[in-house]
C-alpha positions, 0 to 999 in steps of 0.5 A: 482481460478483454477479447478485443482489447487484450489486457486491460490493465496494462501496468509500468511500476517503479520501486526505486528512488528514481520515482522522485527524479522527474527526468526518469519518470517522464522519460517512463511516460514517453516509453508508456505512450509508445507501449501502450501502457495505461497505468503507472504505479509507485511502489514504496512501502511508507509512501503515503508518510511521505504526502500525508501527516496525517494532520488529525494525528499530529497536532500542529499547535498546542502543548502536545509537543515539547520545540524540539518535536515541533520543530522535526515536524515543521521540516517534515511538513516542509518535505511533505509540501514539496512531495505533494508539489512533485506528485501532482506534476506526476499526475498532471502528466500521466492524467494528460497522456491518459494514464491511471497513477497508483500507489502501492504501500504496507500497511499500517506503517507509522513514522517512528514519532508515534509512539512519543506522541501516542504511548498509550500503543506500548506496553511496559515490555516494549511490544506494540498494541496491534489491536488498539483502536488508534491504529485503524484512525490513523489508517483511516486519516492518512488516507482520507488526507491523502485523498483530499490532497491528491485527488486524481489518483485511481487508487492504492495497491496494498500487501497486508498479507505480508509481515514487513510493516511495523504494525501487523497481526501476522507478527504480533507481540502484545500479550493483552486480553485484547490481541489474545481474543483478536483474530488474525482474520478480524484484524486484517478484514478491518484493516482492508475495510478501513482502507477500502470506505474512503477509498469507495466513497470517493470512486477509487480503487483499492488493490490488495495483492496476496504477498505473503510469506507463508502458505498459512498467511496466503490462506488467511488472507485469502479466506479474508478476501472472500468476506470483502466487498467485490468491487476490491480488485485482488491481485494474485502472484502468478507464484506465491511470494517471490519467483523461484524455480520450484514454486508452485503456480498460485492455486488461487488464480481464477478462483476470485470470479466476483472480484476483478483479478490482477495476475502479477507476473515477476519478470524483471530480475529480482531473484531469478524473474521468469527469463527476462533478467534472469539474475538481480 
């Protein structure tokens, strides 16, 4: 926050499907204009599967896939085309009004086509390898794909404190020699980094919000963030995890003093919000 300016980041967020219905995202714009708002965010947990294959991962040609698959994959590349076609009319537009567009995700998030084309992550009772080194690929090609594809966004929000993504150490199933001697704080710093090197290497800003559901997953993640690199904004919930009447204040606030720090305050009806819309 600046003195003279107030805040700086000033932020409009959509999560709902109305950010892929153009009418009511340039109407968003307008309003932004009008409010002097600065940054527009999308959040959808598996969005980047929506921009991005990546095309690294899946194999386009070849005799990896039997016709069927391939053909489930060609629509799904027609669909990814027209997502990216819609995407960049949003940052034409938001780049013209002198607004910053970011993305806010869980990861890691596969398609559910994965484990056909890369079974090797399951073991025979059915539980996914978190700790196998594929997944940190394929985290890192979707967003260096997404990077090359879509150029002009500032950055990604992340929560990967939290256990709502298909592929997380938080909720980790595997019994492998390798998950057992992984710890949670090892994965999740790679996790971040994986995100963050692509993201650095082209000038963007990687957000890692402290989402979580429990104070001992809040603590990890924390304690996680202080061996990262300082230039990863961390943003803190004014309460932990969602709004209720006797939550705390979050104890982390101000305590990041060599990160640039996001306070998120929840004021627009989910479960009770701070007095806005009180009721969702």
């Amino acid at each position: 926050m600046s003195e003279k300016k107030g805040f700086i980041v000033r932020a409009l967020e959509f999560h709902a499907k109305r950010m892929w219905q153009w009418s009511s995202v340039k109407r968003a714009i307008e309003i932004m204009k009008d409010l002097n708002l600065n940054t527009l965010i999308f959040h959808q947990n598996d969005i980047i599967n929506h921009l991005v294959l990546p095309e690294a991962v899946y194999p386009l040609e070849g005799k990896t896939l039997v016709s069927s698959r391939k053909f489930f994959l060609g629509v799904r590349l027609c669909n990814i085309m027209n997502n990216r076609a819609y995407m960049q009319r949003v940052l034409r537009e938001t780049r013209k009004a002198g607004i910053n567009f970011f993305l806010q995700v869980k990861e890691i998030y596969p398609t559910s086509d994965i484990f056909e084309m890369y079974p090797e992550v399951l073991k025979p009772d059915g539980s996914i390898c978190v700790t196998d080194p594929f997944w940190f690929y394929y985290l890192r090609e979707k967003i260096q794909e997404l990077l090359e594809v879509l150029p002009d966004i500032a950055g990604i929000i992340v929560s990967p404190g939290t256990d709502e993504t298909p592929i997380s150490i938080l909720h980790n199933k595997c019994t492998c020699r390798r998950c057992r001697l992984t710890a949670p704080q090892e994965w999740l710093k790679k996790m971040i980094e994986t995100m963050y090197k692509p993201l650095a290497e082209k000038g963007k800003t990687l957000v890692v919000r402290d989402f979580a559901k429990t104070p001992e997953d809040h603590r990890l993640l924390m304690n996680v963030l202080r061996e990262c690199p300082r230039d990863i904004v961390v943003a803190l919930k004014f309460v932990p995890q969602d709004y209720f009447h006797t939550f705390p204040d979050n104890p982390y606030i101000g305590s990041f003093r060599e990160n640039p720090q996001w306070v998120e305050f929840d004021v627009w009806g989910q479960f009770y919000g701070l007095g806005l819309f009180p009721c969702s």
